[in-house]
N, C-alpha and C positions, 0 to 999 in steps of 0.2 A: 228586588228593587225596593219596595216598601222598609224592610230590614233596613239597607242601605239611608233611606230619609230617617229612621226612628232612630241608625245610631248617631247621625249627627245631631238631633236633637237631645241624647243623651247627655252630648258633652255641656248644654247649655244647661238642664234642669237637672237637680240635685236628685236622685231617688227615682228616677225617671224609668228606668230599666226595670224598676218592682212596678211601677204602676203599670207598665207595660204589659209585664207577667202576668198580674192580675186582669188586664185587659181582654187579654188571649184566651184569660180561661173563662171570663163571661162571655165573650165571641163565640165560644165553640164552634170556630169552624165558619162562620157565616160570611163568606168573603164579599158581600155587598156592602157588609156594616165596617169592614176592613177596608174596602175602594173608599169609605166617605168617611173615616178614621183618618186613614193616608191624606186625599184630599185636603178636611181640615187642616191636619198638621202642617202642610205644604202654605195654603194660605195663611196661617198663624208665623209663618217664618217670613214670607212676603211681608206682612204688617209689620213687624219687630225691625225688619230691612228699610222699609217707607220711613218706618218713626224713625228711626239713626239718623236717617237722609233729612226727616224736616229739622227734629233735632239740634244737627248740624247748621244748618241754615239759617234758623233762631239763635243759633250760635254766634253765628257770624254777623248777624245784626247787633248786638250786644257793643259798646263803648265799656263795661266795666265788667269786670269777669271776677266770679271768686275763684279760690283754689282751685277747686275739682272742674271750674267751667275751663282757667288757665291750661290745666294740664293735659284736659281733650283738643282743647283747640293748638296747642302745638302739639298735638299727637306723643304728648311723654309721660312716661311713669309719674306717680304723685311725689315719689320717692326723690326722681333725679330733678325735681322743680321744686322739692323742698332743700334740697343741694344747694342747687344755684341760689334760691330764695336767701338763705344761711352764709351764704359765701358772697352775699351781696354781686352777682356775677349777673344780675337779671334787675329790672328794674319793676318794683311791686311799692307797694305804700300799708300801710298795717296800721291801723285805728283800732283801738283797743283790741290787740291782739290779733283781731282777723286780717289774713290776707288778699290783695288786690293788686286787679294788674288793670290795667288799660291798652286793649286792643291797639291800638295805633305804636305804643312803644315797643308793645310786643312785636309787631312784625319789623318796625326798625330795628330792634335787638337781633331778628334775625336779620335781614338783610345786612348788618354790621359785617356775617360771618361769610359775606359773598365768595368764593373759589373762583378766580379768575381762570377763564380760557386759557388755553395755547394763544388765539392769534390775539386776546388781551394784552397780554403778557408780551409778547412780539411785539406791539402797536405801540406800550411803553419802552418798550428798550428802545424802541426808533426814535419816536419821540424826546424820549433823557437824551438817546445820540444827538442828535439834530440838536437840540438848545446847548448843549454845552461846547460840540465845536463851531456854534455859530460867535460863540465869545472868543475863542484864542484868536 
């Protein structure tokens, strides 16, 4: 079980698996100092979880966002927003070089890309029906 928590923690911290190694051989064996190793590490992943979460939040207070705040808050690669940025397909502003976005066009940019329902889509075709043979 412990295993299992240290290997997901590998994937985050670079060199993690040697420190680990090394861990186990100054441990020799001591599995109280391993329950409160484990422990730690567990709450050390809780905190990183919490901070994303306010993170986030301070996020979303924000009116002006740079790049890298842009590309969290719409949950995209910095890559595919330096795309759009270049293809002028997004609305940003660039004062001496740096890029900017502003939160409010941002989420109109997206709601632009609305997918309309089935019975949306029904509710218009009624509707176009109904006004154009109310004219013949």
């Amino acid at each position: 079980m412990g295993n299992n928590n240290i290997g997901r923690e590998s994937e985050h911290a670079p060199g993690w698996e040697q420190a680990l190694a090394r861990a186990e051989q100054m441990l020799d064996g001591n599995s109280d100092v391993k329950v409160l190793l484990a422990q730690q590490l567990i709450l050390q992943e809780q905190n990183e979880e919490r901070i994303g979460a306010l993170e986030g939040v301070f996020l979303c207070q924000k009116e002006i966002f740079n790049f890298d705040e842009a590309a969290a808050y719409l949950s995209m690669s910095k890559s595919t927003l330096y795309k759009l940025t270049a293809k002028k397909e997004i609305p940003h502003y660039k004062p001496n070089r740096f890029v900017f976005f502003e939160r409010s066009e941002l989420d109109n940019w997206i709601r632009a890309a609305a997918v309309k329902t089935e019975e949306q889509l029904s509710q218009e075709a009624i509707d176009y029906t109904m006004r154009h043979t109310l004219r013949v």
